[in-house]
N, C-alpha and C positions, 0 to 999 in steps of 0.2 A: 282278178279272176273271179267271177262267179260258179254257180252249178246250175246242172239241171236235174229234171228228172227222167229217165230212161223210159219206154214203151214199155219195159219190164215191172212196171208199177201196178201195182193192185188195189189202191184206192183204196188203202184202212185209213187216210187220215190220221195216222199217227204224227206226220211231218206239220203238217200245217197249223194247227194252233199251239205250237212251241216256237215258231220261230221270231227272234224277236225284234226283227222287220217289218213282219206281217209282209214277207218277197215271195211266201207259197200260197197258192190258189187253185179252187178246183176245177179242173178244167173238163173235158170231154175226149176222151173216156178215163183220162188220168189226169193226178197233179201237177201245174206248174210252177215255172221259179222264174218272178221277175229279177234278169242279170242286172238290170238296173238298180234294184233295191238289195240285189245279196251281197252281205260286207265279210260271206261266209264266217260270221259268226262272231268276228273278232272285238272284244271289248265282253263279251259277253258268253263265250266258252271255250275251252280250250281249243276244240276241233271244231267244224261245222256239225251243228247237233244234227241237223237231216240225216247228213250221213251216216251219224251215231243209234240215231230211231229206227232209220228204215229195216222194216224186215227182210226185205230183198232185196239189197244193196242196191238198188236203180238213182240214189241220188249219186253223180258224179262229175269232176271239174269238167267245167267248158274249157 
């Protein structure tokens, strides 16, 4: 399973340079999540950190 991120996103950038895939990217008019590269976190934090960052909870499983 990966994630995305929701239209409910405001584009602070908080997500994107934490993740340590480099699976988030900015896109128009909000961030996305390549499913291909999100290993949702695992090796590398407990939780998927997006999830953890976001302020408006718009990161969520595919």
């Amino acid at each position: 399973m990966s994630y995305k991120i929701t239209e409910d996103c405001i584009a602070c950038g908080a997500c994107e340079p934490e993740c340590p895939v480099n699976a988030i990217s900015t896109g128009e008019p909000i961030y996305t999540i390549d499913a291909d590269k999100c290993i949702e976190c695992k090796e590398h934090y407990d939780a998927p950190h997006c999830v953890e960052l976001c302020p408006v909870e718009c990161c969520v499983p595919v």
